[in-house]
matplotlib code that plots the C-alpha trace (Angstrom):
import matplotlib.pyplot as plt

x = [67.8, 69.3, 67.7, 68.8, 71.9, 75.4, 73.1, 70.0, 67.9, 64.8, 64.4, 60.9, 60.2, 61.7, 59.7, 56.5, 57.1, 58.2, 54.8, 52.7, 54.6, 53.6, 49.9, 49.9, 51.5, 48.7, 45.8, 47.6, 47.5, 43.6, 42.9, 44.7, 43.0, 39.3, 38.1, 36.9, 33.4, 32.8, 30.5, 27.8, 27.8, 25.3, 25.3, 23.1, 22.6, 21.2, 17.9, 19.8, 21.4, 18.2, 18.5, 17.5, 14.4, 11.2, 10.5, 6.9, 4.5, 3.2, 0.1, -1.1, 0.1, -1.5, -5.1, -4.3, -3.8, -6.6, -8.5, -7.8, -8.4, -11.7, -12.5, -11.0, -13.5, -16.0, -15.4, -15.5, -18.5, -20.2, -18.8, -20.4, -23.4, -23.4, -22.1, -25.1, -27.7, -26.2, -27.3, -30.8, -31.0, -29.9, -32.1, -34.7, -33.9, -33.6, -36.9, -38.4, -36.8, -38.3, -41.8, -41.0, -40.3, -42.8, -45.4, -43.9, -43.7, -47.3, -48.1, -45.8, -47.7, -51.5, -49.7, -48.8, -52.0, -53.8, -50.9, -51.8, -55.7, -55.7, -53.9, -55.9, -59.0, -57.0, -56.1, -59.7, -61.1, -58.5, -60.2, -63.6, -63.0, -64.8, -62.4, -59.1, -60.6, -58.7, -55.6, -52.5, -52.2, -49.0, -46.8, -46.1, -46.0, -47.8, -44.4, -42.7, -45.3, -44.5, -41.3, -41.9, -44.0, -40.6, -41.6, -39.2, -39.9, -38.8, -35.5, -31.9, -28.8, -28.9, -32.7, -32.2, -34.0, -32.8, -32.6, -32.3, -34.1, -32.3, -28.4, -26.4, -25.7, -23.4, -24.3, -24.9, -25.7, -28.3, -29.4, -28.6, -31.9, -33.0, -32.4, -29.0, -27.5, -29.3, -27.3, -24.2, -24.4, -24.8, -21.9, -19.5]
y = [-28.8, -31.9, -31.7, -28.0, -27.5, -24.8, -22.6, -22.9, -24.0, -26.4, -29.3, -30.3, -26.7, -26.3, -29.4, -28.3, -24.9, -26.9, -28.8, -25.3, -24.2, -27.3, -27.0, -23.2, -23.9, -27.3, -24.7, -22.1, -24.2, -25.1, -21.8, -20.8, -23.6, -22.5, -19.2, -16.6, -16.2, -12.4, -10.8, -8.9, -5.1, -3.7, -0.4, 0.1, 4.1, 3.0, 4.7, 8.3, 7.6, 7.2, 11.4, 14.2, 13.9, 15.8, 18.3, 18.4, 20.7, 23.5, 24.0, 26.7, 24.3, 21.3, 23.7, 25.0, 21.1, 20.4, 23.1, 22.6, 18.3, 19.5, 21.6, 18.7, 16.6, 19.2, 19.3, 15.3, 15.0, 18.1, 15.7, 13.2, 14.6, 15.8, 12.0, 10.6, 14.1, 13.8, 9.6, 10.3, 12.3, 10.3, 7.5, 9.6, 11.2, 6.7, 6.5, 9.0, 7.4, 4.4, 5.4, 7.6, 4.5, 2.6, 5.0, 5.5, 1.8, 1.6, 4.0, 2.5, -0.6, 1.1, 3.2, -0.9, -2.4, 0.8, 0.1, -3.8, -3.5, -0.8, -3.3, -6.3, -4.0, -2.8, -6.2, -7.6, -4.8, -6.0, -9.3, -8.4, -6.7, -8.0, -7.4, -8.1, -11.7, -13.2, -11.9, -14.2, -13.1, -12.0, -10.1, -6.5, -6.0, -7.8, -8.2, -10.0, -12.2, -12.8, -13.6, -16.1, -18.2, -18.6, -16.8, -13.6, -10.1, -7.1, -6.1, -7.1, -8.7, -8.9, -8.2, -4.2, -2.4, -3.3, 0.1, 3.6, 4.9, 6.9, 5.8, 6.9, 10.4, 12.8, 13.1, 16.8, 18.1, 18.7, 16.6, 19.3, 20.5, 21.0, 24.5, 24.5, 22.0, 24.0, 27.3, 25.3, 24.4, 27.3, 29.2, 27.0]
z = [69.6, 68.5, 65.2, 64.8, 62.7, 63.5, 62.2, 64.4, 61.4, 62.1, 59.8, 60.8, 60.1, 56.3, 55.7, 57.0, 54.6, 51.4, 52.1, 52.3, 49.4, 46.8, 48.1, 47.5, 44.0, 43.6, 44.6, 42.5, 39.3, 39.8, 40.3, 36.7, 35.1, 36.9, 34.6, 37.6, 38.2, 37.6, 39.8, 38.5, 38.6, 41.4, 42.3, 45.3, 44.2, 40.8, 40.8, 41.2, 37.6, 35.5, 34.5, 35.9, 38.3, 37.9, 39.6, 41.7, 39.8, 41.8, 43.0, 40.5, 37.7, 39.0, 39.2, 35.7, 34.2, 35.8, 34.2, 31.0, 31.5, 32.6, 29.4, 27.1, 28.9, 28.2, 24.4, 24.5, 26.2, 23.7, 20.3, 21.3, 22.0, 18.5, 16.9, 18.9, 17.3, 13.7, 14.5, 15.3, 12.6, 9.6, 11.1, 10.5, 7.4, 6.4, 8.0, 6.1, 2.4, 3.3, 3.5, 0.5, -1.4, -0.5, -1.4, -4.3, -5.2, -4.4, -7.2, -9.6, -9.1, -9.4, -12.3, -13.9, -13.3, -15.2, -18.4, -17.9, -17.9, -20.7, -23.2, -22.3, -23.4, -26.5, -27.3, -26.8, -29.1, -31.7, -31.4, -31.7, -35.3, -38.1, -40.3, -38.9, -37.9, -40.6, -40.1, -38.3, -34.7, -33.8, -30.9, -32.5, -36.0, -38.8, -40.9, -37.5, -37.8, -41.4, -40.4, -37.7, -40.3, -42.1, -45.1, -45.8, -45.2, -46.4, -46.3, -47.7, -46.1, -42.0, -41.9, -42.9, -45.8, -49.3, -51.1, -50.0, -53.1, -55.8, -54.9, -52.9, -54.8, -53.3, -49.4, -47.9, -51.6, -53.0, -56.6, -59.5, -60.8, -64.5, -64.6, -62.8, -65.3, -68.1, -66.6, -66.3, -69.9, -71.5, -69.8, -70.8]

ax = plt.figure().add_subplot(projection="3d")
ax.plot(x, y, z, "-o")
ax.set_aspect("equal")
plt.show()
């Protein structure tokens, strides 16, 4: 006790706590300067707060859903049925055009050939005339023939007729006659 004091204080031991103290207030300081890591929330009874749970469905309600899957099914099934039916049918309603056509198409083209051979033989009669021997041949009418040799036809400005007769006149009434002017004169 040598090194204790008239008060029975320990040096060696105020040292050793003055040491303790400035390595608490060193690990103090790091810890201010270190942010905290924050631990995450976990709540081991998380699955009981997702709501209110569902209940089981009884038996009589799980035979009744069942039920009424079954007749959905049902009605499914029947639609399709019908989808596939209506198919068959418009196929062969198609079918049924296309042969339509095509005899159709066939008698257009005997009903052609008859309109081709009959002017051939109209057009070889026209040849064999006598009289119309000397005449230009032409496509259609004589005076488009005319016209294709250069030579003008009938007709005024932008190939249409020239005249329209008497005049023009009053349109929708009738030219005044020799007895109504006659009447009209002697009225007056």
């Amino acid at each position: 006790m040598a090194d204790s004091n008239s008060l029975g204080l320990d040096f060696e031991k105020e040292t050793a706590t003055e040491e303790t103290t400035t390595e608490q207030a060193a690990t103090t300081t790091e810890q201010e300067t270190k942010p905290e890591k924050k631990k995450p929330y976990v709540n081991p009874e998380r699955v009981k707060t997702g709501g209110p749970q569902r209940e089981k469905p009884s038996e009589e309600e799980l035979a009744e859903r069942m039920q009424r899957i079954k007749e959905q099914n049902e009605k499914i099934k029947q639609r399709r049925l019908d989808v596939k039916a209506d198919e068959e049918a418009f196929k062969e309603v198609q079918e049924a055009d296309r042969v339509k056509q095509t005899q159709v198409r066939k008698v257009q083209e005997g009903i052609d050939r008859t309109r081709e051979q009959n002017a051939r033989r109209k057009m070889d009669k026209m040849g064999a005339r006598e009289w119309d021997s000397g005449k230009p041949t032409g496509e259609g009418v004589q005076g488009d023939a005319v016209k294709q040799e250069g030579k003008p036809g009938r007709g005024g400005a932008r190939g249409g007729p020239r005249g329209r007769g008497r005049g023009r006149g009053r349109r929708g009434v009738a030219p005044p006659t020799a007895t109504a002017t006659a009447t009209a004169t002697s009225e007056s």
